[in-house]
C-alpha positions in Angstrom: 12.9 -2.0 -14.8 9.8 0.0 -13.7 6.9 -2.5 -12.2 3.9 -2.5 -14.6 0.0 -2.3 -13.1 -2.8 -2.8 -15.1 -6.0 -1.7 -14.2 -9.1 -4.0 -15.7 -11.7 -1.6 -14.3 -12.8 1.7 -14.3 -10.9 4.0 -12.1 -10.7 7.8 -12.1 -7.9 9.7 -13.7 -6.7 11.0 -10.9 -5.3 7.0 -9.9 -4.1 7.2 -13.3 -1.6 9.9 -12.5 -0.8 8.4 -9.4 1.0 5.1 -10.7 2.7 7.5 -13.5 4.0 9.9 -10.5 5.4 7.1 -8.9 7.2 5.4 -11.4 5.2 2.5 -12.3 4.1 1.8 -15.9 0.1 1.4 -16.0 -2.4 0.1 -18.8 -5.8 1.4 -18.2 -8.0 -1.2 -20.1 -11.1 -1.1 -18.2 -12.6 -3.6 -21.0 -11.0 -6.2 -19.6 -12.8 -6.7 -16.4 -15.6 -8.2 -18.5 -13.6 -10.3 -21.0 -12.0 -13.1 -19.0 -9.9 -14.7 -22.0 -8.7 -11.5 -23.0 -7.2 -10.8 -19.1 -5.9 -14.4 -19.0 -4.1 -13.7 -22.7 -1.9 -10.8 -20.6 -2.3 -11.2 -16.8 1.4 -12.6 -16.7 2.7 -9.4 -18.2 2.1 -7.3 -14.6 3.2 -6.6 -11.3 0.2 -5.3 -10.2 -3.6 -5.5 -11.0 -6.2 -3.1 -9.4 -9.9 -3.9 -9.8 -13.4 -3.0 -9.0 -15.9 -5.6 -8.3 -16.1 -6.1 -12.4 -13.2 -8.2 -13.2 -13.0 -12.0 -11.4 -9.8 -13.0 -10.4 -10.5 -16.7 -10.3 -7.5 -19.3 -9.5 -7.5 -20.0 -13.8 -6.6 -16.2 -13.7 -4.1 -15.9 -11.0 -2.5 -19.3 -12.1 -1.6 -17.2 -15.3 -0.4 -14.1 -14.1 3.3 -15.6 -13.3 4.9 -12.0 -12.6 1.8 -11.0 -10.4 2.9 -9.8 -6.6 -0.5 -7.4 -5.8 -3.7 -7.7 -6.3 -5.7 -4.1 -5.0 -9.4 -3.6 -5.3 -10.8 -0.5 -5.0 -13.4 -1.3 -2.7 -13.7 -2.9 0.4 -15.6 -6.6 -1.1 -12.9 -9.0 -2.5 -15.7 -11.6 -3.2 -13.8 -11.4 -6.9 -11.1 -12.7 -5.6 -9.6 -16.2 -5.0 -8.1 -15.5 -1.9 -6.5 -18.3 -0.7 -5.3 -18.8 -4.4 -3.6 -15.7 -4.3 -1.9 -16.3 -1.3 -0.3 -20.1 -2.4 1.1 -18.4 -5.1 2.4 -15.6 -2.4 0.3 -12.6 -4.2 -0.9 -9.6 -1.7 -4.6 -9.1 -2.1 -5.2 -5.5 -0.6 -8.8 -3.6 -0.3 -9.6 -0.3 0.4 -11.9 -0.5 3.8 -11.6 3.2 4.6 -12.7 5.0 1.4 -16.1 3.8 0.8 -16.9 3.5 5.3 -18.9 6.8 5.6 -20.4 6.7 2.0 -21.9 2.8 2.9 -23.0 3.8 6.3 -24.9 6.8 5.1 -26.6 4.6 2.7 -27.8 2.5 5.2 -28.7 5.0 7.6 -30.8 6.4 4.5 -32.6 3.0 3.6 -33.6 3.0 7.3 -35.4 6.2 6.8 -37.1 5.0 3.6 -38.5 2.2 4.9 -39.6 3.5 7.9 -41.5 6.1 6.2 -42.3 3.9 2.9 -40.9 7.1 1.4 -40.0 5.3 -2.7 -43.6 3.6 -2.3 -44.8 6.8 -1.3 -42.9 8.8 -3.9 -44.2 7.3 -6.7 -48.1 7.1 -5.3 -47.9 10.8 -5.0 -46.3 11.6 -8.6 -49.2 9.6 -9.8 -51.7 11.9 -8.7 -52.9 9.6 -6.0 -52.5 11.6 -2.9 -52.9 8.7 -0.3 -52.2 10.3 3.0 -53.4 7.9 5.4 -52.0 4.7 3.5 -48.3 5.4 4.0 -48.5 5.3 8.1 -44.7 5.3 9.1 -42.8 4.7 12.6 -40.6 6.7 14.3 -36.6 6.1 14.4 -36.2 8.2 17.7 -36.1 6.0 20.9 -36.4 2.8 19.0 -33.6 0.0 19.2 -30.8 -0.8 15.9 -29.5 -3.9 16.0 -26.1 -4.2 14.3 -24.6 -7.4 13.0 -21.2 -6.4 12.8 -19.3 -3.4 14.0 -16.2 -2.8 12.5 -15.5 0.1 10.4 -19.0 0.5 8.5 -20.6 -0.7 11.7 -19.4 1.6 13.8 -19.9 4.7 12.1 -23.7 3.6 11.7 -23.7 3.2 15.2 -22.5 7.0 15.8 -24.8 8.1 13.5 -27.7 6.4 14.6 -27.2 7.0 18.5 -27.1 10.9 17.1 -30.7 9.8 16.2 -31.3 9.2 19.9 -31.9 5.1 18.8 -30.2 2.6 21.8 -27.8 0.9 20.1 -26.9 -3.3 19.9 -24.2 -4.9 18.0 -23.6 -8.7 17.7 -19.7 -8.8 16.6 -17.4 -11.9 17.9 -14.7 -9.6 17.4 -15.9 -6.2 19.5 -14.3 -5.9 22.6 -15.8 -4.5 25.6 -13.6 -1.3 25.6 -14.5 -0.5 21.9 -18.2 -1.1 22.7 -18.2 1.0 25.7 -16.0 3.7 23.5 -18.7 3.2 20.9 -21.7 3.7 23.4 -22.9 0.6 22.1 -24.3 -2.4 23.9 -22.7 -5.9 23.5 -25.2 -8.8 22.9 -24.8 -12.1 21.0 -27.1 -13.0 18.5 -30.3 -14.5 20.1 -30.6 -11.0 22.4 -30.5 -9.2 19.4 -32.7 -10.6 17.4 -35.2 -10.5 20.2 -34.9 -7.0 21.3 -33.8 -5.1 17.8 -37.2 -2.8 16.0 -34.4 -2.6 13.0 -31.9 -4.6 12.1 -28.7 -3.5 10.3 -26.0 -6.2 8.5 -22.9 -4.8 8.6 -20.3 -8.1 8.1 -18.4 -10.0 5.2 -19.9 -13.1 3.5 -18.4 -16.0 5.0 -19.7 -19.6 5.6 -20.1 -18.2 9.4 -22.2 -15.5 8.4 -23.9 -17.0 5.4 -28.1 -17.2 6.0 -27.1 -15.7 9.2 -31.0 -14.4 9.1 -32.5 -17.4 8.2 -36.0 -18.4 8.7 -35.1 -19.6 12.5 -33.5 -16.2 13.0 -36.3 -14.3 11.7 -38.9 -16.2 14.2 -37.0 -15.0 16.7 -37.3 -11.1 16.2 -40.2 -9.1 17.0 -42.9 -8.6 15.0 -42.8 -5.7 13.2 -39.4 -5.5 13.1 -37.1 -3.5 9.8 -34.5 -5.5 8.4 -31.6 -3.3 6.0 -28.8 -4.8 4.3 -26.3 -3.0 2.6 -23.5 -5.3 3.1 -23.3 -8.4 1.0 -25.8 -10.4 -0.4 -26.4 -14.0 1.1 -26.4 -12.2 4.1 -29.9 -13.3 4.6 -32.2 -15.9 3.4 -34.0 -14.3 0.6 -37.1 -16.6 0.4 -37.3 -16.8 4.2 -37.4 -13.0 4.0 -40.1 -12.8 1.3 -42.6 -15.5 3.6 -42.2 -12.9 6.7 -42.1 -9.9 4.7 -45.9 -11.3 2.9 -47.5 -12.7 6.1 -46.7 -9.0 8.1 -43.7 -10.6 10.6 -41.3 -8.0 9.1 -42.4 -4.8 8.5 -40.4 -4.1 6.0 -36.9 -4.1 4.4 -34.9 -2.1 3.0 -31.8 -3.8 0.7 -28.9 -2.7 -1.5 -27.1 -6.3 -2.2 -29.2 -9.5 -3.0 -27.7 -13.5 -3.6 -27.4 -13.1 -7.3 -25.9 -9.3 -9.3 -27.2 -8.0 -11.1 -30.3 -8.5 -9.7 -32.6 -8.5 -12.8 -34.9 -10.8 -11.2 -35.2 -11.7 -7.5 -38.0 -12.9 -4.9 -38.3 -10.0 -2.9 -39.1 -7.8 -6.0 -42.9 -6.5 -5.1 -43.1 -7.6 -1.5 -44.7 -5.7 0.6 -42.5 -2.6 1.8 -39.6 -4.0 0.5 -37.1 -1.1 -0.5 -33.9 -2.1 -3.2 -31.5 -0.5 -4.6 -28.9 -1.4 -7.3 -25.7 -2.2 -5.0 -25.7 2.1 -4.2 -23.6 1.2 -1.0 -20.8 3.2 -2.0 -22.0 5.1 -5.4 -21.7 8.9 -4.5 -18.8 10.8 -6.4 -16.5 11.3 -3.1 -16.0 7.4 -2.3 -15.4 6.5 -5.5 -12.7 9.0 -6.0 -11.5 8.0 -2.5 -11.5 4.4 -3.1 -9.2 4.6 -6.7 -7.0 6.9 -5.1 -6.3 5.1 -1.7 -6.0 1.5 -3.8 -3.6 3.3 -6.3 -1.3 4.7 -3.1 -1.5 0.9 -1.6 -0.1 -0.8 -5.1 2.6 2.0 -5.9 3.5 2.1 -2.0 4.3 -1.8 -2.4 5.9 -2.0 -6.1 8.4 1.0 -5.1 8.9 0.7 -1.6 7.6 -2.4 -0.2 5.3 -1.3 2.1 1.9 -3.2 2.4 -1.5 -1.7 3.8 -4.6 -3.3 4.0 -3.5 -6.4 2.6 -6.1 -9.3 3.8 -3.2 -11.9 3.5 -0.2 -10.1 4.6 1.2 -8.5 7.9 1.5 -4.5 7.2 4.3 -2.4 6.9 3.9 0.7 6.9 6.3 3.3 4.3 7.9 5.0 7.5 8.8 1.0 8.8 10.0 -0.4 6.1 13.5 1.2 5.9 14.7 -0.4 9.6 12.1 -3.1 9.4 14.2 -4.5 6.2 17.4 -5.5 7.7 15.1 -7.7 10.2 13.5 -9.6 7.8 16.5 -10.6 5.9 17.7 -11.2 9.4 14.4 -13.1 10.1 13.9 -15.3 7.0 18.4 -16.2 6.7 17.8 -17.2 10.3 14.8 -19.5 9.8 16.6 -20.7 6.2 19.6 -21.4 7.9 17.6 -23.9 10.4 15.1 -25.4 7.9 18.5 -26.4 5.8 19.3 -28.3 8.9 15.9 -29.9 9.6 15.3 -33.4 7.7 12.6 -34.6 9.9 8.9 -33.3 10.3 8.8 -29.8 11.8 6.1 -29.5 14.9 6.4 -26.4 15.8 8.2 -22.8 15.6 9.7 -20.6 18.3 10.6 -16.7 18.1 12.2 -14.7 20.2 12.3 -11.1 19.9 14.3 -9.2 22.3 15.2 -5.8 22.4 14.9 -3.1 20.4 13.1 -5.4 17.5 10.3 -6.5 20.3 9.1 -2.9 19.5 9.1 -3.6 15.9 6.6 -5.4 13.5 6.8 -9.0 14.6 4.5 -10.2 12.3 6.0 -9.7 9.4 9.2 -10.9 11.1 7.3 -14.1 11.9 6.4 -14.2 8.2 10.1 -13.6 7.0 11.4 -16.4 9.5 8.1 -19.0 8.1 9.5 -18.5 4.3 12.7 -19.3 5.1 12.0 -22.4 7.3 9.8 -24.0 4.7 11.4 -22.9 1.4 13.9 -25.7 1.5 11.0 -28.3 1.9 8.6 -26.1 -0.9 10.8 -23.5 -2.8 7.7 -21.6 -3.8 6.9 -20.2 -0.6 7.3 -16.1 0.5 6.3 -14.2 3.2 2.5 -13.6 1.9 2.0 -18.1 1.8 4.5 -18.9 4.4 1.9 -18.7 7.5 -1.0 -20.1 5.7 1.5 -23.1 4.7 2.6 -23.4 8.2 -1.6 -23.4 9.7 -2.2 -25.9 7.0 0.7 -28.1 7.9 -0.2 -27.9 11.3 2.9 -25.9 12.5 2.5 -24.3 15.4 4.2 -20.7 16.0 4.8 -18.8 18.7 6.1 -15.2 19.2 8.0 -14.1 22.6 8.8 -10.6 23.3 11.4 -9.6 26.0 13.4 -6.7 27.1 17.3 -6.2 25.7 19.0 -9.3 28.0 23.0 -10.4 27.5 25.2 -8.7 25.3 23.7 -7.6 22.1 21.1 -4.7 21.9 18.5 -6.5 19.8 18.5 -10.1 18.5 16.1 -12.9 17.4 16.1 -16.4 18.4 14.5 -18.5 16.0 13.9 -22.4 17.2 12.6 -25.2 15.1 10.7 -28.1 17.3 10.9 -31.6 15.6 10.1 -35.1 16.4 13.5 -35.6 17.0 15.0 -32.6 18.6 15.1 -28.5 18.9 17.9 -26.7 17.0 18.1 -22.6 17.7 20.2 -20.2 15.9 20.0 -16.6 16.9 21.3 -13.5 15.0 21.4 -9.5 15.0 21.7 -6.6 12.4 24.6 -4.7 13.1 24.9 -0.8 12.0 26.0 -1.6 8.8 22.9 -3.2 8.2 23.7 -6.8 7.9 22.7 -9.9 9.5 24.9 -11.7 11.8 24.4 -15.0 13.2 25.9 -14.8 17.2 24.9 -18.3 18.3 23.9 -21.7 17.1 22.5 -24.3 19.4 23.3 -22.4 22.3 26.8 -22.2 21.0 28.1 -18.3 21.3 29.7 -17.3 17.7 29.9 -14.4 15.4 29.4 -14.4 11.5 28.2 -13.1 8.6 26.0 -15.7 5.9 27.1 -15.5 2.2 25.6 -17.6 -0.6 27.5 -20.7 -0.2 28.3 -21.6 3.4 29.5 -24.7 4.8 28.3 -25.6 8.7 30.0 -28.1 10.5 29.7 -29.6 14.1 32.6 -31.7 15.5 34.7 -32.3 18.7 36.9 -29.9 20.0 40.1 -31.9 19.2 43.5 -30.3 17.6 44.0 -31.4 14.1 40.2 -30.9 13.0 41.0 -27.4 11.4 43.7 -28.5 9.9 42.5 -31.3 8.4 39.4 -29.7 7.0 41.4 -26.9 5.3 43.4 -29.3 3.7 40.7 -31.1 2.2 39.2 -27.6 0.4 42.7 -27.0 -0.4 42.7 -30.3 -2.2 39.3 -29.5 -3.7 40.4 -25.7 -4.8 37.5 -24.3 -2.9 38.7 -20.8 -1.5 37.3 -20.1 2.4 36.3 -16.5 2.4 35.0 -16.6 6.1 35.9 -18.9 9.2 34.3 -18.9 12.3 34.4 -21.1 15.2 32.4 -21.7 18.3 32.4 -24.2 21.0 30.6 -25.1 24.5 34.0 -25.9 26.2 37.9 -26.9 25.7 37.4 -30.5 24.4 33.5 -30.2 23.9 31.2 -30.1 21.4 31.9 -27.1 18.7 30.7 -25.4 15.6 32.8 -24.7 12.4 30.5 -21.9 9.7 32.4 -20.6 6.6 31.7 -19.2 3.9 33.5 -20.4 0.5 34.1 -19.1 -2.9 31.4 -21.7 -4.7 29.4 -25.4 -4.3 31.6 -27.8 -2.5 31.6 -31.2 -4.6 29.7 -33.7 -3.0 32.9 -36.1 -2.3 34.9 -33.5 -0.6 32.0 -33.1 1.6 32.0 -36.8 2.1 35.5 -37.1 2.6 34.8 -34.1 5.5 32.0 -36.4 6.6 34.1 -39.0 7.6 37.0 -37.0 9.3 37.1 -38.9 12.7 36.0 -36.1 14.9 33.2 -34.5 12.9 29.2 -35.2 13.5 28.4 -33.1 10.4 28.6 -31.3 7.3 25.7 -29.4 5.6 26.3 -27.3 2.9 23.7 -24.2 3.1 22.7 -21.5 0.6 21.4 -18.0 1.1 
């Protein structure tokens, strides 16, 4: 059956055609961004839902959209979204941060100029016959120092643009590096050296509860006076009232805004300050990023629903389409190998190993890591998958940790996967062979060879003549058919390892009666 996508907003026919090319079924019902009770009434009938900034995706919403598996706004903002809502239910939220980048930063390169030059203010003086040359005194951008609060994508093509101006360049970011600064021909500062040194200052970061007010009125008595403030980035970005006070009494010169606390912004206190430039949320209004934007978020949902590949996602390791095809195997590998030791872990889990060796070091270990997560904790929560299986494991206070190494021992490539309890470790270990299935080769540092079916029987015992036959006897007695048998032990006489797979559930008393074979430890029936 062919995934269905519907798209609540309004996106260009060109996105349209996209889905249809694809194979996936789309409804184009932009009227339901705006009618929250008519999206609830047929959310669960998707696969898919791409958005604009329109429709809100609140937890009430995603809560009824029981077939939903991506979420793709065509934009980079996901302040519509519910997030971590999306990702309990293990729903891929993915944005578009590439399509609307230049389009944004030209914007605020542009609201730079106006306010410099009071060019709206003086604009509309001049059509009203006025003529007031010396009242519209400006400053120049050359030689004068940007301030950037945040320099990712947006950021950073700003900062190219405006050192092109011949402006020296600053940008707070936690997350710049050194290198990308120095690639950038930016210079590093924190926050306090910025505000002190910028003549304009540019916002360039998400909303958070970090970033929230992060120009407050204590930050704005630290700049200089005379200083430009721009914001094209996200509204409660910067205390609006605070703004107004230094904007009135001459401490900022002016400011130039395309985003405010509250959208529409019908009413808001900077409205008539005094060089105060808005716009209506133009950031990425020309004709090229929003064509960009529906046709990159269109690629993303169809690339997922047929193929399985995930870009962009803010809640999900990405796989790229050339990936996904060897990456596959891996992640059945990864999540039957971290199923097969959550089945076996009844106590409190503090902690989870991985080992990646070999060829699969080199491959996309985080969306191995998440593969191994879901199938650790899906015996303790069932609902769990690889987009809510690491935020489970942070909240639960599970601490993971990835190892890569060079091909060692026998096999080419293989995982270890090792569950830390209060009680004990347990590891199992396995590889994908060329015929593209998982094998487990070892289990508690015991060597053995074997495939996992859905209904497997793992048993440990003493190495003691009699056991096998014994056990067979008992399935005999029970009608249970043994597809598979493997064996493994550390030494003649010592500790050893029976997996099989059977034909079917093993009734709870023959497992007992196995139980209490003199010479086994135990039996654990598993699933995959």
């Amino acid at each position: 059956m062919a995934p269905r996508v519907l798209i609540s907003d309004q996106l260009s026919d060109a996105a349209i055609q996209i889905f249809k090319s694809r194979g996936v079924e789309v409804d184009f019902r932009p009227e339901l961004g705006k009618d929250r009770d008519a999206l609830l009434a047929v959310i669960g009938l998707y696969d898919g839902l791409a958005i604009r900034s329109a429709t809100k995706v609140t937890e009430k919403v995603i809560a009824a959209a029981t077939n939903l598996k991506v979420i793709g706004r065509a934009g980079i903002g996901v302040d519509n979204v519910d997030i971590p809502a999306a990702t309990a239910k293990g729903i891929i939220v993915m944005n578009t941060p590439f399509g609307n980048a230049i389009t944004t930063a030209e914007h605020a390169i542009a609201m730079m100029f106006s306010v410099a030059r009071q060019i709206p203010e003086a604009n509309g003086s001049t059509q009203a016959g006025k003529w007031e040359k010396t009242r519209f005194m400006g400053v120049e951008i050359t030689g004068k120092v940007l301030g950037l609060i945040g320099c990712g994508n947006i950021g950073s093509i700003v900062a190219e643009r405006a050192i092109g101006l011949k402006m020296k360049v600053l940008a707070y970011d936690p997350f710049l590096t050194a290198e990308r600064a120095l690639d950038l021909g930016v210079e590093k500062v924190d926050l306090d050296g910025l505000l002190a040194r910028a003549d304009f200052i540019s916002l360039h970061t998400p909303l958070t509860e970090k970033t929230r007010n992060i120009i407050s009125a204590d930050a704005l008595q630290k700049t200089k006076r005379g200083v430009y403030l721009i914001n094209c980035a996200r509204g409660g970005l910067v205390d609006e009232h605070a703004l107004r006070a230094a904007l009135d009494s001459g401490h900022v010169a002016g400011a130039a805004f395309d985003v405010f606390v509250e959208e529409p912004a019908k009413e808001n206190v900077l409205f008539g300050a005094p060089n105060m430039v808005c716009t209506p949320h133009l950031g990425a209004s020309t004709t090229e990023a929003q064509e960009n934007v529906a046709l990159q978020v269109a690629e993303q949902i169809s690339d997922y629903l047929v193929a399985g590949a995930v870009s962009n996602a803010l809640n999900m390791p990405s796989i790229t389409a050339e990936e996904a095809p060897r990456l596959v195997p891996f992640v059945r590998l990864a999540e039957q190998l971290g199923s097969f030791a959550g089945q076996l872990t009844e106590t409190g889990i503090k902690a989870v190993r991985l080992e990646y060796a070999g060829a699969v070091a080199e491959m996309n270990t985080r969306a191995l890591t998440a593969a191994a997560l879901t199938g650790v904790l899906t015996p303790l929560l069932q609902t769990v998958n690889m987009v809510s299986a690491p935020s489970i494991a942070r909240d639960r206070n599970i601490q993971v940790e990835e190892v890569r190494r060079g091909q060692t021992g026998a096999y080419e490539t293989y995982i270890r996967l090792t569950v830390v309890t209060d009680r004990q470790e347990r590891s199992v270990a396995g590889t994908v062979f060329g015929d593209g299935k998982p094998r487990i080769i070892q289990v508690k540092g015991i060597n053995m060879e074997a495939g996992l079916g859905p209904h497997m029987v793992y048993i440990t015992n003493e190495d003691k003549p009699g056991f096998i036959g014994r056990f067979g006897s008992l399935l005999g007695d029970a009608g249970i058919n043994i597809a598979t048998f493997n064996l493994g032990r550390t030494e003649p006489g010592g500790d050893a390892i029976a997996l099989l797979e059977v034909d079917g559930e093993v009734p709870a008393d023959t497992l007992a009666a196995i139980s209490a074979l003199p010479m086994v430890k135990q039996v654990k029936p598993l699933r995959f």
